[in-house]
C-alpha positions, 0 to 999 in steps of 0.5 A, spaced: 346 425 235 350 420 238 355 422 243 362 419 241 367 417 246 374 422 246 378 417 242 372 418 235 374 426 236 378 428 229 384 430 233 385 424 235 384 420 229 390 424 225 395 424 230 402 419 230 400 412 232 403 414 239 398 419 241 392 414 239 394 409 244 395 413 249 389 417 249 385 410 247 388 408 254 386 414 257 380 415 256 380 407 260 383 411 265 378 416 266 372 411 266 374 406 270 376 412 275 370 415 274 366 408 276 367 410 284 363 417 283 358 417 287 357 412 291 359 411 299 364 407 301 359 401 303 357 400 295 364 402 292 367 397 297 360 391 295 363 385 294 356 381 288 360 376 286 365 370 289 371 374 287 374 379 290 372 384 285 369 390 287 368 397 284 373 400 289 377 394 288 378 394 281 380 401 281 386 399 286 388 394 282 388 398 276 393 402 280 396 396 280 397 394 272 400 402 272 404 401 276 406 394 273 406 395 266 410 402 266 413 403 273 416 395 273 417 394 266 419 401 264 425 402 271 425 395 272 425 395 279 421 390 282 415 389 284 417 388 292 421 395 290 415 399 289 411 396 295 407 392 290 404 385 291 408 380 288 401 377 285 396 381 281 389 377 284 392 380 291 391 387 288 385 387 288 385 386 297 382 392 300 385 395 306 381 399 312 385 406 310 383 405 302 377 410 301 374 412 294 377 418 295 385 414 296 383 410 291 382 414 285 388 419 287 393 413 287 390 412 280 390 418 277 398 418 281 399 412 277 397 414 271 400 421 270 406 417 273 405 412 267 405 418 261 412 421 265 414 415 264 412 414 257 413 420 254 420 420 251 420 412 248 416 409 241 412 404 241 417 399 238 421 401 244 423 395 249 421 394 256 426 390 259 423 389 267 417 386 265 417 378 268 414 376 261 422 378 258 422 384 253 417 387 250 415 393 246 413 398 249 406 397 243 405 390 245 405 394 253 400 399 250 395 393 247 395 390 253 393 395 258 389 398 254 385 390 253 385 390 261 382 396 262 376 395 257 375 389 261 375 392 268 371 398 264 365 392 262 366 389 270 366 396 273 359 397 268 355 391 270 358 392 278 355 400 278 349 398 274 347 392 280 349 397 286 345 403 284 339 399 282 339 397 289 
């Protein structure tokens, strides 16, 4: 019997449209967290390819996106405000002190964060703190939920080519 990610689970299928989404983008969350798990610092931190994504990177950087899409978006402070990087690819820069450890608990912070702040808005709620303009808080779901599948299939590939060295 294949084994069907969270988001098949029937609950979830009959839930409100809201529910879905966020259990959708949840168990992006989770997976892409889970990408630093058992690994040392030195593979978290390899660099294979000529960007600057590695998988501690790209965790940092999913970091980033939260607090971006349901922190900026959502209070409209600024990026500068929150003690962000006014570019997304500058993300993704690890610094001495980041460890798996630091990563993913700023990740899991910034995604219980994300569900607060979340929480008591619909789906055509508008965000006004986003540089694009106004956008409802539906197009923000589908937009995260798209960038963290990419991480999610960047992160697969990255951890594959680690381990199997």
């Amino acid at each position: 019997m294949p084994s069907y990610p969270p988001s098949f689970d029937d609950h979830v299928v009959t839930q409100p449209l809201p529910a879905q989404f966020e259990a959708f983008v949840d168990e992006h969350r989770r997976a892409l967290n889970r990408c630093l798990d058992g690994l040392t610092e030195e593979q978290a931190r390899r660099s294979l390819v000529a960007s600057r994504t590695t998988l501690l990177g790209l965790v940092k950087h999913a970091t980033f996106v939260e607090r971006v899409w349901f922190d900026e978006a959502v209070t409209c402070r600024s990026r500068a405000e929150l003690g962000l990087p006014e570019r997304s690819e500058d993300s993704f820069v690890l610094d001495d002190e980041d460890t798996i450890a630091t990563v993913q608990l700023a990740h899991r912070e910034a995604c219980e964060a994300s569900r607060r702040a979340t929480s008591a808005l619909g789906l055509d709620d508008i965000l006004h703190g986003n540089r694009r303009g106004p956008l409802p808080l539906r197009w923000v779901y589908l937009h995260v939920l798209r960038e963290l599948a990419q991480h999610c299939g960047h992160a697969d590939i990255l951890r594959e080519q680690i381990v199997a060295e």
